[in-house]
C-alpha positions in Angstrom: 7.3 33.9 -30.1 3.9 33.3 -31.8 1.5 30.6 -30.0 -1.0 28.4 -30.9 -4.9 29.3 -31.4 -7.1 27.5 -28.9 -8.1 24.5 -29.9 -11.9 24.7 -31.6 -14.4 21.8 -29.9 -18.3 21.2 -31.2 -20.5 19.6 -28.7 -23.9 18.4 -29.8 -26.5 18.5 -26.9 -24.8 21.2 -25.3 -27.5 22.8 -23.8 -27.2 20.9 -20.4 -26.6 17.7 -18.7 -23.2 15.9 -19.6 -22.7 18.5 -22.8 -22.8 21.1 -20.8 -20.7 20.0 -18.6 -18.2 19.0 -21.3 -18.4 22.7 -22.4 -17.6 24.5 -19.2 -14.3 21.8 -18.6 -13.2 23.2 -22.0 -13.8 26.3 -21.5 -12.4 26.7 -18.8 -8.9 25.2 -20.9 -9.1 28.0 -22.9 -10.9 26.0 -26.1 -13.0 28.0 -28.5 -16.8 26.7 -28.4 -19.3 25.1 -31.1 -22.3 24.4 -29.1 -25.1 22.5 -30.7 -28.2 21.3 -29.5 -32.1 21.6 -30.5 -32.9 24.2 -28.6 -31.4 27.7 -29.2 -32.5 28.9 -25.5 -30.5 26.1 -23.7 -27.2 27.0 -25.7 -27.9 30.0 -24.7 -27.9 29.7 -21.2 -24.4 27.4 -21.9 -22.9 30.2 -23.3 -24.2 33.0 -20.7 -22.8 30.3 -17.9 -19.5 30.2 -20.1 -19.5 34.0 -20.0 -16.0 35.4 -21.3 -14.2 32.5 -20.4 -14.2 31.6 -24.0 -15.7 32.4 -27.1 -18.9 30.9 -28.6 -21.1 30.1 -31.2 -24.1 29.1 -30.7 -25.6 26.7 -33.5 -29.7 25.2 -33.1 -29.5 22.1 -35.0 -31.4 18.7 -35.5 -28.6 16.1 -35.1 -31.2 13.6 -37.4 -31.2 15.7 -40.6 -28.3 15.4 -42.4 -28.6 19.2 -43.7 -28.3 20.8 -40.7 -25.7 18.9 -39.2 -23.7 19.6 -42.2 -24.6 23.0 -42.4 -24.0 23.2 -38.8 -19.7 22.1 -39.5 -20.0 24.6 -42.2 -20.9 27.8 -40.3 -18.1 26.1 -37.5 -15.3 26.4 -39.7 -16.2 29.6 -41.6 -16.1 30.9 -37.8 -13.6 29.3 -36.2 -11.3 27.6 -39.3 -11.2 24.3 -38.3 -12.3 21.6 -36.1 -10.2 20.1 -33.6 -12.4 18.1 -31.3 -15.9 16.8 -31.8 -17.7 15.7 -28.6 -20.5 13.7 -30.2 -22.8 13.7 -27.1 -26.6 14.3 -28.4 -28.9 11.1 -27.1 -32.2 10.6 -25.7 -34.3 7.7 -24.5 -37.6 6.1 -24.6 -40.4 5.2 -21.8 -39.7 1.8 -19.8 -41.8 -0.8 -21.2 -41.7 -4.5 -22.4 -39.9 -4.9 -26.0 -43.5 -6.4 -27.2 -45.3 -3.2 -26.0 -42.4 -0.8 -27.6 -44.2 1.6 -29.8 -42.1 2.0 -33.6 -42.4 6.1 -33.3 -40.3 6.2 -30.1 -38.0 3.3 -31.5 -37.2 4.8 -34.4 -36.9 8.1 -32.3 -33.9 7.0 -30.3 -32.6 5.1 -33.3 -32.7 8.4 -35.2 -30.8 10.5 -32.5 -28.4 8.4 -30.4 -27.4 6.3 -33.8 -28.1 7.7 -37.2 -27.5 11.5 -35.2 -24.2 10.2 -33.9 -23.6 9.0 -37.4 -24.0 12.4 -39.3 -22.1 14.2 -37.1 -19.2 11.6 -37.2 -19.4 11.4 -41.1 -19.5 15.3 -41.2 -16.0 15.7 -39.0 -14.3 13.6 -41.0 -14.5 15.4 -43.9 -13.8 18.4 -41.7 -10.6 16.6 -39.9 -9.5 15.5 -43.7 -9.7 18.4 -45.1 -8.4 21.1 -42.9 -4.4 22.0 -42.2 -3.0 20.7 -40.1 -5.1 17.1 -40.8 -7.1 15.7 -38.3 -8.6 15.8 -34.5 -10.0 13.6 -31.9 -13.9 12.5 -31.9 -15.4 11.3 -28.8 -18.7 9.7 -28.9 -20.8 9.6 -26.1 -21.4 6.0 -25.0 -23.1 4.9 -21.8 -22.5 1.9 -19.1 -25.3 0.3 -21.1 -22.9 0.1 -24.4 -22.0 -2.9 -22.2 -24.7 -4.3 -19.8 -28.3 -2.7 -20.3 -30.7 -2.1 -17.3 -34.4 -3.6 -17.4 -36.8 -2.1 -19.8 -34.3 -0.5 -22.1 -33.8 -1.8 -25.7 -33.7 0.9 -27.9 -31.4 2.9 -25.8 -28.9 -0.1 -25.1 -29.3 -1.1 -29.0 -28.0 1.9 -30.2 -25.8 2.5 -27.4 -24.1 -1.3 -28.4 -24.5 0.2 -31.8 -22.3 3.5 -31.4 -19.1 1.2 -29.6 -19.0 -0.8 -33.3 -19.3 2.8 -34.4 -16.5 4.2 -32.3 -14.2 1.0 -33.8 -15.0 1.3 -37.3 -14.2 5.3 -36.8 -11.0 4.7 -34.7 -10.0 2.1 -37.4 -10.9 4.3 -40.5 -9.6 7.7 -39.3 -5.8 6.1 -38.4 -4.5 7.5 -42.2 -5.6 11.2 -41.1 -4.7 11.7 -37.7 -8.2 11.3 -36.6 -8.4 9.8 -33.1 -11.5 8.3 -32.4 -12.8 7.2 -28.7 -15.7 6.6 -26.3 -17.1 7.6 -23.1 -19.3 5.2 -21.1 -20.5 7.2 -18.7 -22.6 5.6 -15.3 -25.1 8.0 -13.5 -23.8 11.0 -13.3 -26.1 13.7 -11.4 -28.1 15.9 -14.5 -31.5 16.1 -15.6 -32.1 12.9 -17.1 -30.1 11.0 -13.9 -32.2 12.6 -11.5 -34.3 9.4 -11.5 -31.6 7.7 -9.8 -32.6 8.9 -6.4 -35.7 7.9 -6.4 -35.5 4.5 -7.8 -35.1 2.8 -11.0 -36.0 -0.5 -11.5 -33.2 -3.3 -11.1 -32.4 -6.6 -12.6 -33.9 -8.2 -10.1 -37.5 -6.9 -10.2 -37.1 -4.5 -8.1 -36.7 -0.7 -7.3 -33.7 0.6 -5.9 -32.0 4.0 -5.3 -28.4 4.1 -7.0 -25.2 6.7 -6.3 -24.7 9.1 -9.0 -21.6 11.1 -9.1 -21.4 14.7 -9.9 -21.5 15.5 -13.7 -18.2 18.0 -13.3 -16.0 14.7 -13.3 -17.5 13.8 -16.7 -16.2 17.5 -18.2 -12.9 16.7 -16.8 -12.8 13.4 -18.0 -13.3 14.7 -21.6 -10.9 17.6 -20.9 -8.2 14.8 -20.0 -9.1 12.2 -23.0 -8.5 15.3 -25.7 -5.4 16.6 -23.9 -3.3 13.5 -25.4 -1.4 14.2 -28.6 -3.0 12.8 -31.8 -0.8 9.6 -31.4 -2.3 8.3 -28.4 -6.0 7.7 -27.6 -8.1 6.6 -24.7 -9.7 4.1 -27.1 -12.7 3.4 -23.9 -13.7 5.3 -20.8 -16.0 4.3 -18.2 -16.1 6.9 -15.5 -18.8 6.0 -12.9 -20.5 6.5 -9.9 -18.1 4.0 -7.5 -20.8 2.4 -6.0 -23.5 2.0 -8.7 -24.5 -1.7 -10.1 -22.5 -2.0 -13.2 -20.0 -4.7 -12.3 -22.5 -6.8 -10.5 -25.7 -5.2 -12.4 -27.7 -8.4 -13.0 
């Protein structure tokens, strides 16, 4: 009886936070490992932390030039053969200031990664999904709770993040002929780097400056471990998974 190989995922921003994360749930499944990110020292403490537990390949790349992210699908499938899962995770954000004060460099910054980045790496797995045998794979983009209700001070991030959920349709929509599954994940303070504000206060809708609950960032691995277990016919078409006591309901 011959079995399957293990499924192949690439993960953009893999070198911590929430794509890290995502990259010890799956390797811990058993997947084999594409980890992207801009810097090569990060993946490479991923990949020490993922030890033999699966195989990697470690791949520095700039998600915003369309080169690299393509030559970044081409060295994963002369390694691996094929692409079965593309966790399309790489974002950033800007300082908190008022919209009139927002300086064009760091708009066009997060613009750059969280949308036209998301967009290259999309546009490159589809031809990978479409071409490779058998056709197709799942795509989860990395949303946020402000794809749907934005906190104070935060336009470019919630533009773009609004921008990748018309992103995730259009993808979900356009992939249905080739067995590409496309889906989000909106994902509410979670305990990494970049929520580590949380603790100590972010500014509220309401003027002012509150502590918030963050949850721990294992439950957001596990939640992408669960959305990709499905079979190609079925898709989580939206997650939120979310500290349970955060504002997001009532945020405002």
């Amino acid at each position: 009886m011959t079995t399957s190989p293990a499924k192949v995922a690439l993960i953009t921003g893999a070198g911590s936070g929430i794509g890290r994360s995502a990259a010890l749930s799956l390797a811990q499944r058993g997947y084999r490992l594409v980890l992207a990110g801009r810097r090569a020292d990060a993946l490479a403490e991923t990949a020490a932390l993922i030890g033999d537990q699966a195989e990697t390949l470690c791949c520095p790349t700039d998600v915003t030039d369309d080169a690299q992210v393509d030559a970044l699908f081409a060295q994963a499938v002369a390694h691996f053969g094929r692409i079965d899962l593309l966790f399309n995770n790489a974002g950033m954000g800007a300082a908190a200031v008022q919209i009139d004060e927002m300086d064009m460099a760091d708009w066009r910054r997060v613009v750059d990664v969280n949308l036209t980045g998301a967009f290259l790496c999309l546009r490159a797995a589809f031809r990978t999904m479409k071409a490779q045998t058998p056709q197709g794979g799942r795509i989860i983009n990395n949303g946020s709770i402000s794809a749907h209700s934005p906190r104070p001070l935060s336009a470019p991030y919630t533009a773009t993040k609004h921008a990748i959920t018309g992103l995730t349709k259009s993808a979900s929509l356009d992939g249905r002929p080739f067995d590409i599954a496309c889906c989000q994940i909106d994902i509410g303070n979670a305990a990494t780097d970049m929520g580590s504000k949380m603790a100590s206060g972010v500014p509220q809708a309401d003027g002012s400056l509150r502590a918030e609950p963050v949850m721990s960032v294992d439950h957001v691995g596990e939640a992408i471990v669960w959305m990709d277990s499905l079979p190609l016919d079925a898709n989580v078409q939206f997650m939120t998974i979310m500290a349970t006591a955060m504002p997001f309901v009532g945020r405002g």
